[in-house]
Biopython code that builds the backbone (N, CA, C, O; Angstrom):
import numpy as np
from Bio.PDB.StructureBuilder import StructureBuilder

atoms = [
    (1, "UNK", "N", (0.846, -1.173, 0.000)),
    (1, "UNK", "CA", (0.000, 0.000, 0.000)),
    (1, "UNK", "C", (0.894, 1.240, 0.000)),
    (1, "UNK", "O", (1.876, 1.112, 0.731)),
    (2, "UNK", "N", (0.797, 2.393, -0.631)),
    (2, "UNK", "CA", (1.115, 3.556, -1.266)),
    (2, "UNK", "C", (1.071, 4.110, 0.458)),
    (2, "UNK", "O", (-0.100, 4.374, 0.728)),
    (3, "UNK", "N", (1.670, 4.267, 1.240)),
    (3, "UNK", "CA", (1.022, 4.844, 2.583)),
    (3, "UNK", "C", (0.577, 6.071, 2.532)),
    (3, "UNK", "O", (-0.530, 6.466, 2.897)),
    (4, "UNK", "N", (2.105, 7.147, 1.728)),
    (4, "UNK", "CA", (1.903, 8.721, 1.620)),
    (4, "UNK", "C", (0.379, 9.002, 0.301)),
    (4, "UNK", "O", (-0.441, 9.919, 0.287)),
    (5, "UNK", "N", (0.498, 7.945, -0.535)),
    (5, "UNK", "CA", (-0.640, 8.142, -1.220)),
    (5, "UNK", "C", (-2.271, 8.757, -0.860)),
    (5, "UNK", "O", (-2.980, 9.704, -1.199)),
    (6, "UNK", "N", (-2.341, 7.511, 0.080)),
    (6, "UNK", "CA", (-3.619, 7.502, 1.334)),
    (6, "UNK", "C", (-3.442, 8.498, 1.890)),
    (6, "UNK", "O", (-4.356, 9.233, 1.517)),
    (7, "UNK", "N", (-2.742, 9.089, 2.667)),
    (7, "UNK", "CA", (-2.900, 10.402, 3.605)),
    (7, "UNK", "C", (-2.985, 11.035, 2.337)),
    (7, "UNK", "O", (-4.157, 11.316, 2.088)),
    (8, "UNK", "N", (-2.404, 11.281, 1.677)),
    (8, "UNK", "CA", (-2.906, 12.593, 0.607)),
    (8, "UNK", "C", (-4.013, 12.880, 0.078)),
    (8, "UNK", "O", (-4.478, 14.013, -0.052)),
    (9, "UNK", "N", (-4.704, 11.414, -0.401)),
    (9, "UNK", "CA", (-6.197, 11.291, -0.511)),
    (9, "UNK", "C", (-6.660, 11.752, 0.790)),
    (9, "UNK", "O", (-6.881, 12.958, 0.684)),
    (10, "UNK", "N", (-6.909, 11.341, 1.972)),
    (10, "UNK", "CA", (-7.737, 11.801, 2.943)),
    (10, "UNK", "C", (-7.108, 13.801, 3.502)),
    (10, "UNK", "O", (-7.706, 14.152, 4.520)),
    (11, "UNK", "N", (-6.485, 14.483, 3.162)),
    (11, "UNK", "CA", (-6.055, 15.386, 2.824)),
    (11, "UNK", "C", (-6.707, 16.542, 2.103)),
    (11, "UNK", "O", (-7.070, 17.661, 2.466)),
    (12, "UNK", "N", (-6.742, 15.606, 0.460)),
    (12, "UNK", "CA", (-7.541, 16.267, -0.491)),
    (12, "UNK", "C", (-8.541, 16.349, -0.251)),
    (12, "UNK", "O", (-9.161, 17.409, -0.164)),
    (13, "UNK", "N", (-9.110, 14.895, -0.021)),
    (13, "UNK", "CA", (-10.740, 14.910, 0.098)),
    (13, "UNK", "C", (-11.812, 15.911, 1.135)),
    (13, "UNK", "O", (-12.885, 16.492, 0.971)),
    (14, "UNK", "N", (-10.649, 15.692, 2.479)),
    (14, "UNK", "CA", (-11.420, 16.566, 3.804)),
    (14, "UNK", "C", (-11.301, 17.933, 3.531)),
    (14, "UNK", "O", (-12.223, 18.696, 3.819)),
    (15, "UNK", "N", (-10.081, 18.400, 2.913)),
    (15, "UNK", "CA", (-10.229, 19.626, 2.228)),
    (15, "UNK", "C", (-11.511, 19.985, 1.173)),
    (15, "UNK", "O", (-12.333, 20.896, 1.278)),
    (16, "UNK", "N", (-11.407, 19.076, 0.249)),
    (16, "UNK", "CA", (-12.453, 19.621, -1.061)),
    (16, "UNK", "C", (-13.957, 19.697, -0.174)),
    (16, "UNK", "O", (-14.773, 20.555, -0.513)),
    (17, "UNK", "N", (-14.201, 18.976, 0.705)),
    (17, "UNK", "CA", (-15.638, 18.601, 1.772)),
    (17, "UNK", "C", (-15.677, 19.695, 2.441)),
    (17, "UNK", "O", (-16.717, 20.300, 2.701)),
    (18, "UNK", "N", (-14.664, 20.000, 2.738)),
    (18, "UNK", "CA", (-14.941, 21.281, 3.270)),
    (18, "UNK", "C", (-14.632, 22.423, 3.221)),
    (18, "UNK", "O", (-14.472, 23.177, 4.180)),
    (19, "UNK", "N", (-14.438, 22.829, 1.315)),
    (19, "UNK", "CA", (-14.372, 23.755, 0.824)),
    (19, "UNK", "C", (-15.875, 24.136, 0.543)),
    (19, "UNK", "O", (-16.313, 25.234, 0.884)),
    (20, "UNK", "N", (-17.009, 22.751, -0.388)),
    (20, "UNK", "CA", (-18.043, 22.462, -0.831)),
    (20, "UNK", "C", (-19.009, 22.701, 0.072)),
    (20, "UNK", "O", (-20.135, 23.076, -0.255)),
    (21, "UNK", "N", (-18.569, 22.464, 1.493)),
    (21, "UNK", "CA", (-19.900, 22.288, 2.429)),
    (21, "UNK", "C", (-19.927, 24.534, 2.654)),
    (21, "UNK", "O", (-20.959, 25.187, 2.499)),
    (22, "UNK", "N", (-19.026, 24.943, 2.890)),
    (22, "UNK", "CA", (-18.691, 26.650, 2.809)),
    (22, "UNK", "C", (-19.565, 27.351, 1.409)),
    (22, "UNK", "O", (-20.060, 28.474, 1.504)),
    (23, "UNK", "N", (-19.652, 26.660, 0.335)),
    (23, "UNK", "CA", (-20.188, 27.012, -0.951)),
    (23, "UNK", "C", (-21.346, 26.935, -0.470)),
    (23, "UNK", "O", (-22.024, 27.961, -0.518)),
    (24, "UNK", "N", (-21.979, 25.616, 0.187)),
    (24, "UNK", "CA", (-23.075, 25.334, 0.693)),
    (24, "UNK", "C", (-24.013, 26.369, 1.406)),
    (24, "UNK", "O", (-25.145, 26.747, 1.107)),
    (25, "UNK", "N", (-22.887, 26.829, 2.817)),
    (25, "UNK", "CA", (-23.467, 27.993, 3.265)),
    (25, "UNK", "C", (-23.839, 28.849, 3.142)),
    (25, "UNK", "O", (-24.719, 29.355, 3.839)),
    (26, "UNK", "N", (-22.996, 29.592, 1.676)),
    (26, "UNK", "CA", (-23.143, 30.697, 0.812)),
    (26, "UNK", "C", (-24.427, 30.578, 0.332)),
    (26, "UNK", "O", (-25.202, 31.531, 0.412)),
    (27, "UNK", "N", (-24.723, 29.613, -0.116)),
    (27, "UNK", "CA", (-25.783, 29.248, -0.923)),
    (27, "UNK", "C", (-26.937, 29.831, 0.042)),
    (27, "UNK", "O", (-27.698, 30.751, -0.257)),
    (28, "UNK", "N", (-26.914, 28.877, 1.671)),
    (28, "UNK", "CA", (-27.988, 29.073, 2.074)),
    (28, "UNK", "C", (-28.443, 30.461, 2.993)),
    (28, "UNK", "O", (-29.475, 30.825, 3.557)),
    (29, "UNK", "N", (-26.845, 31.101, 2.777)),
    (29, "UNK", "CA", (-27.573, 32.317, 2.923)),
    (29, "UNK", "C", (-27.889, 33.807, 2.058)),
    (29, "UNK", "O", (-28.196, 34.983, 2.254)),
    (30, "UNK", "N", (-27.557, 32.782, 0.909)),
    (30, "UNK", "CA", (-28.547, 33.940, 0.122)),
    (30, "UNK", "C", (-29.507, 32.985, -0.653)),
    (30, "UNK", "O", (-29.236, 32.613, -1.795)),
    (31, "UNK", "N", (-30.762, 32.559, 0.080)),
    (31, "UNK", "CA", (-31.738, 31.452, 0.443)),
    (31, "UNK", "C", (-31.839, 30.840, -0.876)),
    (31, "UNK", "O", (-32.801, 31.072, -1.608)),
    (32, "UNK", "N", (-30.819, 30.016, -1.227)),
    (32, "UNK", "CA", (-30.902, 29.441, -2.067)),
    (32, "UNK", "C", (-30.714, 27.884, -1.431)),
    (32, "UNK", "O", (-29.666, 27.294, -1.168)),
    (33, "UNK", "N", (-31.843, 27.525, -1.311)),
    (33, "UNK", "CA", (-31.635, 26.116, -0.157)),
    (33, "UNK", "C", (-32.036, 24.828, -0.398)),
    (33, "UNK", "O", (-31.905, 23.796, 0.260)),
    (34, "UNK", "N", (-32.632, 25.105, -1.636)),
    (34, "UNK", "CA", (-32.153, 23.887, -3.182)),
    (34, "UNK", "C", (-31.194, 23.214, -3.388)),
    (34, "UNK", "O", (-30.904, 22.032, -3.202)),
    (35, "UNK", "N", (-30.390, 24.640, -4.066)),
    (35, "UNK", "CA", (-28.562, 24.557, -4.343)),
    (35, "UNK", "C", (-27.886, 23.823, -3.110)),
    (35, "UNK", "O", (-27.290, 22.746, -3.138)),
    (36, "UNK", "N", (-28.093, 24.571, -2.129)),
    (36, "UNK", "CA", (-27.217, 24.316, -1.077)),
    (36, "UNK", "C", (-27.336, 22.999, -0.390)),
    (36, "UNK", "O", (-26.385, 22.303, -0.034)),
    (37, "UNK", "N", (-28.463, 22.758, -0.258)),
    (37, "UNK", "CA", (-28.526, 20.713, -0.088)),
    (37, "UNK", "C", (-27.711, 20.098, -0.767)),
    (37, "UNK", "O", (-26.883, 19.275, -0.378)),
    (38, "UNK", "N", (-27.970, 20.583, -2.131)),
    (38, "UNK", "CA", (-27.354, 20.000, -3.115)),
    (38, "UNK", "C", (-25.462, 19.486, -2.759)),
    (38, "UNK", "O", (-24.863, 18.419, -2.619)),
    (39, "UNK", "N", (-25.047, 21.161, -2.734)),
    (39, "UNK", "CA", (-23.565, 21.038, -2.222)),
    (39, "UNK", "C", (-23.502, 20.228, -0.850)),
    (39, "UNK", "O", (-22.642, 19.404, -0.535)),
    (40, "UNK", "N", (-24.777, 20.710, 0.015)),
    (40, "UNK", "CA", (-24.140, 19.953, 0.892)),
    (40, "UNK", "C", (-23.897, 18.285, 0.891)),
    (40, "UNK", "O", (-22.863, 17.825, 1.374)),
    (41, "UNK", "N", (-24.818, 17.517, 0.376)),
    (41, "UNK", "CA", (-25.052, 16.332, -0.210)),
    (41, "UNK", "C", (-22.965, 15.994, -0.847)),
    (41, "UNK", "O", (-22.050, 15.286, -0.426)),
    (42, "UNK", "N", (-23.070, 16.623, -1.582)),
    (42, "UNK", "CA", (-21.901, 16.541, -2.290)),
    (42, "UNK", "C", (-20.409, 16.633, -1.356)),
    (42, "UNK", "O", (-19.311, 16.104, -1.531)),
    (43, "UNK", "N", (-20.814, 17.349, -0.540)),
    (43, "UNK", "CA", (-19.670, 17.775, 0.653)),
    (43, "UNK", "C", (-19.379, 16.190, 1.066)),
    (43, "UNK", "O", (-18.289, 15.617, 1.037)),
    (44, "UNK", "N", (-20.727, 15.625, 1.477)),
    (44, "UNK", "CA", (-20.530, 14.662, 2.247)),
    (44, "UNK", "C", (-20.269, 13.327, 1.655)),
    (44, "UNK", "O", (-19.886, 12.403, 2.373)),
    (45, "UNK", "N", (-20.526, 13.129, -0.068)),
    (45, "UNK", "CA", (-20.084, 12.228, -0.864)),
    (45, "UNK", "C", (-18.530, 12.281, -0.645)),
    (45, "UNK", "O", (-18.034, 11.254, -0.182)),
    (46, "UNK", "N", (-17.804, 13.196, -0.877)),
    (46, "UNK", "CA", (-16.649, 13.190, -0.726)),
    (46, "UNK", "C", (-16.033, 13.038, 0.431)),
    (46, "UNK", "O", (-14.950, 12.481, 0.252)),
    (47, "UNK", "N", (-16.292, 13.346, 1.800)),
    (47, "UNK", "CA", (-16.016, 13.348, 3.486)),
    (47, "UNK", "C", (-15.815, 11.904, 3.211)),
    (47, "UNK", "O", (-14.770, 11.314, 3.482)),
    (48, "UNK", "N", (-17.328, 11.110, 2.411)),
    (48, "UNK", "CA", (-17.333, 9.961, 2.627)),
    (48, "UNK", "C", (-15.900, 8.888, 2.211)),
    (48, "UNK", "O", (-15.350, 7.882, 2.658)),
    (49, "UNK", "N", (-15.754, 9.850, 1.072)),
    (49, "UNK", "CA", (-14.610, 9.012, 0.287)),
    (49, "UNK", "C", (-13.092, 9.198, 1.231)),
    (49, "UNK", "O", (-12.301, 8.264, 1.362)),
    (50, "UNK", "N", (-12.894, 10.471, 1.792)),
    (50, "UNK", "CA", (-11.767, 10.457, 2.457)),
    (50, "UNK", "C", (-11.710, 9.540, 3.846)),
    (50, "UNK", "O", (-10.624, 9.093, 4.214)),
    (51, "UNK", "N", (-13.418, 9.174, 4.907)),
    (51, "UNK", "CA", (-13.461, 8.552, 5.635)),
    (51, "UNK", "C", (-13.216, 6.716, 5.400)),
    (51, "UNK", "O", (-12.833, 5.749, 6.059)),
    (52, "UNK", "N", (-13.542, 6.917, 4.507)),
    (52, "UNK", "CA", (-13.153, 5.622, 4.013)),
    (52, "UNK", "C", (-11.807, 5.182, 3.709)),
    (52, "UNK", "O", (-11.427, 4.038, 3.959)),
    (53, "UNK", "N", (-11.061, 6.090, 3.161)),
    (53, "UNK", "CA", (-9.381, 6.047, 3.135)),
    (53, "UNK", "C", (-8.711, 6.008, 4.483)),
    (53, "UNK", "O", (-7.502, 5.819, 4.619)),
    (54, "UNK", "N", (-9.579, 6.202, 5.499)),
    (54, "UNK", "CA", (-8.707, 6.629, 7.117)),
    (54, "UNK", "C", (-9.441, 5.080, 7.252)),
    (54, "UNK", "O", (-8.653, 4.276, 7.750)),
    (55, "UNK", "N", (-10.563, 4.586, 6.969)),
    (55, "UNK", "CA", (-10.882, 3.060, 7.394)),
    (55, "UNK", "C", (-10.210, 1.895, 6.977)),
    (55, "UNK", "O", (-10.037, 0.881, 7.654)),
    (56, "UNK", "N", (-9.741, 2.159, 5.508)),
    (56, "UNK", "CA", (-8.632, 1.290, 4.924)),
    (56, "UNK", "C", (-7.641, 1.284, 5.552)),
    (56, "UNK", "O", (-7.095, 0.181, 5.525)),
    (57, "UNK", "N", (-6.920, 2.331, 6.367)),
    (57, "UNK", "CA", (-5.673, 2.560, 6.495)),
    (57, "UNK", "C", (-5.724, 1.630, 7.882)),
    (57, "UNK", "O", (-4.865, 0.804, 8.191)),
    (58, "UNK", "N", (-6.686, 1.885, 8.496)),
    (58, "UNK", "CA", (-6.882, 1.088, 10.101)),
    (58, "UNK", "C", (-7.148, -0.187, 9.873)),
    (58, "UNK", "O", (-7.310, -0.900, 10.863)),
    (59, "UNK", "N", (-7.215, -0.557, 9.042)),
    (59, "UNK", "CA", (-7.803, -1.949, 8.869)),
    (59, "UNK", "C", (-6.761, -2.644, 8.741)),
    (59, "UNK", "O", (-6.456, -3.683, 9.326)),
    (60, "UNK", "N", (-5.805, -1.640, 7.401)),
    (60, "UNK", "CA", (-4.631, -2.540, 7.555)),
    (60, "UNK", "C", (-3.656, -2.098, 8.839)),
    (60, "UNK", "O", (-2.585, -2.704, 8.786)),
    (61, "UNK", "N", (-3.708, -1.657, 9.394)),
    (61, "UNK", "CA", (-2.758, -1.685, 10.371)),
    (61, "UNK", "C", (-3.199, -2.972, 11.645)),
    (61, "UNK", "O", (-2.419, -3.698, 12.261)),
    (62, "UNK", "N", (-4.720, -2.910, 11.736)),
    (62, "UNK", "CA", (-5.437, -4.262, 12.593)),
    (62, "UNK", "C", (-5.004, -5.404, 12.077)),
    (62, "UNK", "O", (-4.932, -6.342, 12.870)),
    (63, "UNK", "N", (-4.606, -5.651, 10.668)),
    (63, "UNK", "CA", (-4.088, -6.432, 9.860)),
    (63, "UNK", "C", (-2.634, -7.021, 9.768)),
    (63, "UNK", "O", (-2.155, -7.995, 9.186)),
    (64, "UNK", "N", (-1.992, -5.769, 10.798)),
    (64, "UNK", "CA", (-1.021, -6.314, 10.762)),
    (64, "UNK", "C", (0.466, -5.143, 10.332)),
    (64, "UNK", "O", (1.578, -4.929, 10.815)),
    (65, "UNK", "N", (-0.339, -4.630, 9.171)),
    (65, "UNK", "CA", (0.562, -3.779, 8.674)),
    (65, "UNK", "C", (1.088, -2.531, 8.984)),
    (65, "UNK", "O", (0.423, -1.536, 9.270)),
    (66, "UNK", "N", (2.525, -2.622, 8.909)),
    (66, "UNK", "CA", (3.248, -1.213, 9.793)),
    (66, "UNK", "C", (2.674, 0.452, 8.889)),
    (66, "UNK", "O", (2.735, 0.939, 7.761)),
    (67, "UNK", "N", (2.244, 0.740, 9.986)),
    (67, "UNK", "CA", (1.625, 2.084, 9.890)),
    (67, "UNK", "C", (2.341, 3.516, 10.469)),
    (67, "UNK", "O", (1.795, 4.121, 11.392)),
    (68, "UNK", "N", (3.543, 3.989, 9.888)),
    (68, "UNK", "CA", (4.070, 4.968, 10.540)),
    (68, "UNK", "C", (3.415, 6.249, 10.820)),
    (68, "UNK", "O", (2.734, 6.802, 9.956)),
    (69, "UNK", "N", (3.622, 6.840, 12.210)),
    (69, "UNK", "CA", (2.715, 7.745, 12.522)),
    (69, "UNK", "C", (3.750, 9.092, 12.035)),
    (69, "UNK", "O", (4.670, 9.554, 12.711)),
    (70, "UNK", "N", (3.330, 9.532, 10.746)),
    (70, "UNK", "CA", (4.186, 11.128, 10.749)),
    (70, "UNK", "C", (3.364, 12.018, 10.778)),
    (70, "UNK", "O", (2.142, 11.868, 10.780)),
    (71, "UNK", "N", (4.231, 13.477, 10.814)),
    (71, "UNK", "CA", (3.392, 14.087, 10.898)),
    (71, "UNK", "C", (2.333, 15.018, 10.044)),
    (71, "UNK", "O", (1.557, 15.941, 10.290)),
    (72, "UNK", "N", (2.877, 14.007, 8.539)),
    (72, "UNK", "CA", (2.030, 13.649, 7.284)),
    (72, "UNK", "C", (0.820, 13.185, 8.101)),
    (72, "UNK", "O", (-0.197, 13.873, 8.186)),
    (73, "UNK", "N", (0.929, 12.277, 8.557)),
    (73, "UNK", "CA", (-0.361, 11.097, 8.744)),
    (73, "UNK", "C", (-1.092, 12.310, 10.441)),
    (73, "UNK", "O", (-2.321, 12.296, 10.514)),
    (74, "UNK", "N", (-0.767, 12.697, 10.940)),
    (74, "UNK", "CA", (-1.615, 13.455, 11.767)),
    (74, "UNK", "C", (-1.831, 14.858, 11.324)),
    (74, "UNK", "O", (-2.728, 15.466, 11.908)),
    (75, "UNK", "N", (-1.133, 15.513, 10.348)),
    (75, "UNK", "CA", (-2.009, 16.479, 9.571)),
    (75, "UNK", "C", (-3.378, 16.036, 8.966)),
    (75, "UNK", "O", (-4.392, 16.726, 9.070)),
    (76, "UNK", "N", (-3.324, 14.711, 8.263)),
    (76, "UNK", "CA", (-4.455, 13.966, 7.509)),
    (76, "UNK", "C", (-5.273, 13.729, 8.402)),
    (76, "UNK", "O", (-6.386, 14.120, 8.049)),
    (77, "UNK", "N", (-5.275, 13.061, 9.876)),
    (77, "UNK", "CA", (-6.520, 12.595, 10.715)),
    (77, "UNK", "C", (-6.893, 13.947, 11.215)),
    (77, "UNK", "O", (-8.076, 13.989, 11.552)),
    (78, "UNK", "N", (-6.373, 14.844, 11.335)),
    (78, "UNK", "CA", (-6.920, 16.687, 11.866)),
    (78, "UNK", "C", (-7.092, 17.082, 11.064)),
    (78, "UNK", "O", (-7.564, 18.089, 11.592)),
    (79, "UNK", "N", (-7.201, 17.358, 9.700)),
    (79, "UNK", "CA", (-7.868, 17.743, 8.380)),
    (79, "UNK", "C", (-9.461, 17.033, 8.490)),
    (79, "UNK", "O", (-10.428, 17.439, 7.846)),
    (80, "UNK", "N", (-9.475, 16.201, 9.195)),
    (80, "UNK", "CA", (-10.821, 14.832, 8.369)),
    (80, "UNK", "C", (-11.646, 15.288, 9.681)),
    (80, "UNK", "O", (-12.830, 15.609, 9.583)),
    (81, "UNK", "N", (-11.108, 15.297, 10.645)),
    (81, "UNK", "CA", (-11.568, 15.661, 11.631)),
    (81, "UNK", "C", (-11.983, 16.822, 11.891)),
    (81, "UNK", "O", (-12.985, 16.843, 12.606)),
    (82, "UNK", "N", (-11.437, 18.132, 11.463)),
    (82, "UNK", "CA", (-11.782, 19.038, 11.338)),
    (82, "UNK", "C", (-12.948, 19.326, 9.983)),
    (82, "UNK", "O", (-13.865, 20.105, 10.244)),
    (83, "UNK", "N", (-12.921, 18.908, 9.027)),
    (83, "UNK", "CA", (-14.037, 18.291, 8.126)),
    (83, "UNK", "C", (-15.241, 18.170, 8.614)),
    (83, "UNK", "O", (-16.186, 18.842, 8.200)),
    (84, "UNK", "N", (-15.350, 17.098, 9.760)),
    (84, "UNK", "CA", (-16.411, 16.094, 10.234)),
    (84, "UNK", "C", (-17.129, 17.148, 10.685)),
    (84, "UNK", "O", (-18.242, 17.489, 10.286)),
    (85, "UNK", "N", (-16.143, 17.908, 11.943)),
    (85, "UNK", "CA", (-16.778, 18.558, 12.624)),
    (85, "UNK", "C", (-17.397, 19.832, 11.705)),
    (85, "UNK", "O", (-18.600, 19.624, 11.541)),
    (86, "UNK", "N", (-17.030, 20.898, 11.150)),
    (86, "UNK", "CA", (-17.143, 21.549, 10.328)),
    (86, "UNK", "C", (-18.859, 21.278, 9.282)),
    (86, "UNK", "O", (-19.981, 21.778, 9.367)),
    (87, "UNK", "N", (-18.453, 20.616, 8.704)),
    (87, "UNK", "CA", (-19.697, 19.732, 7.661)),
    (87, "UNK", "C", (-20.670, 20.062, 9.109)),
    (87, "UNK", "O", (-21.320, 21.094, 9.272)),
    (88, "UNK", "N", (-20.600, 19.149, 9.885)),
    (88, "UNK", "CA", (-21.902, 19.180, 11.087)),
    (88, "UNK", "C", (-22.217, 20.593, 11.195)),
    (88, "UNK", "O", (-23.138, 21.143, 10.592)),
    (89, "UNK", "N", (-21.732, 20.927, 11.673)),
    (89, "UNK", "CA", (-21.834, 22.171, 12.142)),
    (89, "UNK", "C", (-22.475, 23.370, 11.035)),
    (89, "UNK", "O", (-23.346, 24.157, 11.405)),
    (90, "UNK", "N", (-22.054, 23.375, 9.997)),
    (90, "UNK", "CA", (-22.740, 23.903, 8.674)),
    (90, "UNK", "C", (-23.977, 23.249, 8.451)),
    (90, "UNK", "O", (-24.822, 24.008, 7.976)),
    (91, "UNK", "N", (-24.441, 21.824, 8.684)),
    (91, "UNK", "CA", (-25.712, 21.395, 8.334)),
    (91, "UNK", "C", (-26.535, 22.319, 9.440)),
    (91, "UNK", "O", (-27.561, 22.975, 9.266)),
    (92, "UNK", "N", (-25.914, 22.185, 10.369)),
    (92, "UNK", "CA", (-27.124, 22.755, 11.384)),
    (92, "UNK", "C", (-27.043, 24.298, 11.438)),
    (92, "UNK", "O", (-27.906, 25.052, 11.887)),
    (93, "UNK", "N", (-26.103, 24.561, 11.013)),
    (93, "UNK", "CA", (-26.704, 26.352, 10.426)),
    (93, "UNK", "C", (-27.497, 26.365, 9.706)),
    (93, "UNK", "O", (-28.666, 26.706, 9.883)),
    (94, "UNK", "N", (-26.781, 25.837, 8.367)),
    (94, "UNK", "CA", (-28.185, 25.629, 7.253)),
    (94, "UNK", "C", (-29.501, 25.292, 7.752)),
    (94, "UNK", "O", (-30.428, 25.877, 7.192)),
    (95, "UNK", "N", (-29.769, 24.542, 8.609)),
    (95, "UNK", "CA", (-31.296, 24.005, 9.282)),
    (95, "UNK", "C", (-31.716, 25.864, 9.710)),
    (95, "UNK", "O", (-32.386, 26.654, 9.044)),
    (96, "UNK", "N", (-31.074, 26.061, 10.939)),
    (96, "UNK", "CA", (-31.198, 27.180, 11.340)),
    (96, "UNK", "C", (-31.463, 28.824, 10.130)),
    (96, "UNK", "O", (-32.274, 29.738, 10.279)),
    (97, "UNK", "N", (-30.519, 28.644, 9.132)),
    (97, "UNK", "CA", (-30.856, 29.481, 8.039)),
    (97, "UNK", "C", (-32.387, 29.687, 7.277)),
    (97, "UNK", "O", (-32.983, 30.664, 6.824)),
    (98, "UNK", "N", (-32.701, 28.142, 7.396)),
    (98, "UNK", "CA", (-33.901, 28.101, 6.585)),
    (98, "UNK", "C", (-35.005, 28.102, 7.499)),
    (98, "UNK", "O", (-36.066, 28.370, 6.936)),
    (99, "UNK", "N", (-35.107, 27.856, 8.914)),
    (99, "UNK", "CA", (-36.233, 28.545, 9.395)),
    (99, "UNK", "C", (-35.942, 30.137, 9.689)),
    (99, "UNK", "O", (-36.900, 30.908, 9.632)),
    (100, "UNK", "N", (-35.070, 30.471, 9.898)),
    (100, "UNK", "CA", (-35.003, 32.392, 9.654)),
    (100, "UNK", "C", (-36.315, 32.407, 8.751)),
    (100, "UNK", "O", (-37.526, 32.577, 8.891)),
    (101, "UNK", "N", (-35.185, 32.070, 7.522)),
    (101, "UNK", "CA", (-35.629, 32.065, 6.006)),
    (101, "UNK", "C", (-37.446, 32.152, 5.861)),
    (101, "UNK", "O", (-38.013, 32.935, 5.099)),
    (102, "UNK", "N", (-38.125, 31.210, 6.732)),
    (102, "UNK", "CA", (-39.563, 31.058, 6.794)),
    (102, "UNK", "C", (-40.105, 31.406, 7.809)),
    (102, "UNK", "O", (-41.228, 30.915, 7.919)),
    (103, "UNK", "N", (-39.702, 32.268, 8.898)),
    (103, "UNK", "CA", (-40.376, 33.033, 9.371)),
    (103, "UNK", "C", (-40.061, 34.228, 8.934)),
    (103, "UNK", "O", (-40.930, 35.019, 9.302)),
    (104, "UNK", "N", (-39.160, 34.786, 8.270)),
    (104, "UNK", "CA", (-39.323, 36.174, 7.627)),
    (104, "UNK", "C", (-40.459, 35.936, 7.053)),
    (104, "UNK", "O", (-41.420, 36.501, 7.575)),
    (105, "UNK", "N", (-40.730, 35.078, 5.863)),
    (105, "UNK", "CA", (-41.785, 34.691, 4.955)),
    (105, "UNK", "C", (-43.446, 35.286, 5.839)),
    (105, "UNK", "O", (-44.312, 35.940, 5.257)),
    (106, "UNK", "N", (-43.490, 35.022, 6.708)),
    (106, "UNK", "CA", (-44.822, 35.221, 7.371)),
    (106, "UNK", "C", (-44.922, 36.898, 8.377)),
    (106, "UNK", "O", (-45.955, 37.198, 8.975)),
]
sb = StructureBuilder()
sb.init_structure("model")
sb.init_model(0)
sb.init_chain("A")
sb.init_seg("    ")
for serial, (resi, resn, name, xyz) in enumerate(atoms, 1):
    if name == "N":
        sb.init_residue(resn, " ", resi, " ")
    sb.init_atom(name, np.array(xyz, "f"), 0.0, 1.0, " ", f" {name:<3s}", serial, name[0])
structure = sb.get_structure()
């Protein structure tokens, strides 16, 4: 297994997730909350793909295989992590955005 490969994927990915889920916000606050599901949806296709690269990586190490801890590889688990949290935290603005959003309406 490519080790530096994998951290770079989970890197890219928690980055691009949570560049997308920020587009998201934009979206939903200029009440466009269509769009912004949309991105957010998409944020989390990708979270998904980098969480899955941090599950491969543990699996093989349960497996057996030497897993060096640099500080490559703990930039990558605090990127994903910071992601996770992030993404959450934007869904539930967005929730919060869109009832603003509908009680202005009334």
């Amino acid at each position: 297994m490519d080790m530096e490969k994998e951290i770079f994927e989970i890197i890219s990915n928690g980055g691009n997730a949570k560049a997308i889920a920020y587009e998201a916000l934009e979206l939903a606050h200029e009440n466009d909350f269509q769009q912004a599901e949309e991105k957010l949806k998409e944020a989390n296709q990708i979270l998904n793909t980098a969480h899955n690269t941090q599950t491969k990586l543990i699996q093989a190490e349960i497996n057996g295989e030497e897993t060096p801890m640099t500080l490559l590889m703990v930039h990558a688990q605090d990127h994903l992590m910071a992601a996770i949290s992030e993404i959450t935290l934007i869904e539930n603005m967005m929730k919060m955005l869109k009832k603003i959003s509908e009680l202005e309406k009334k």
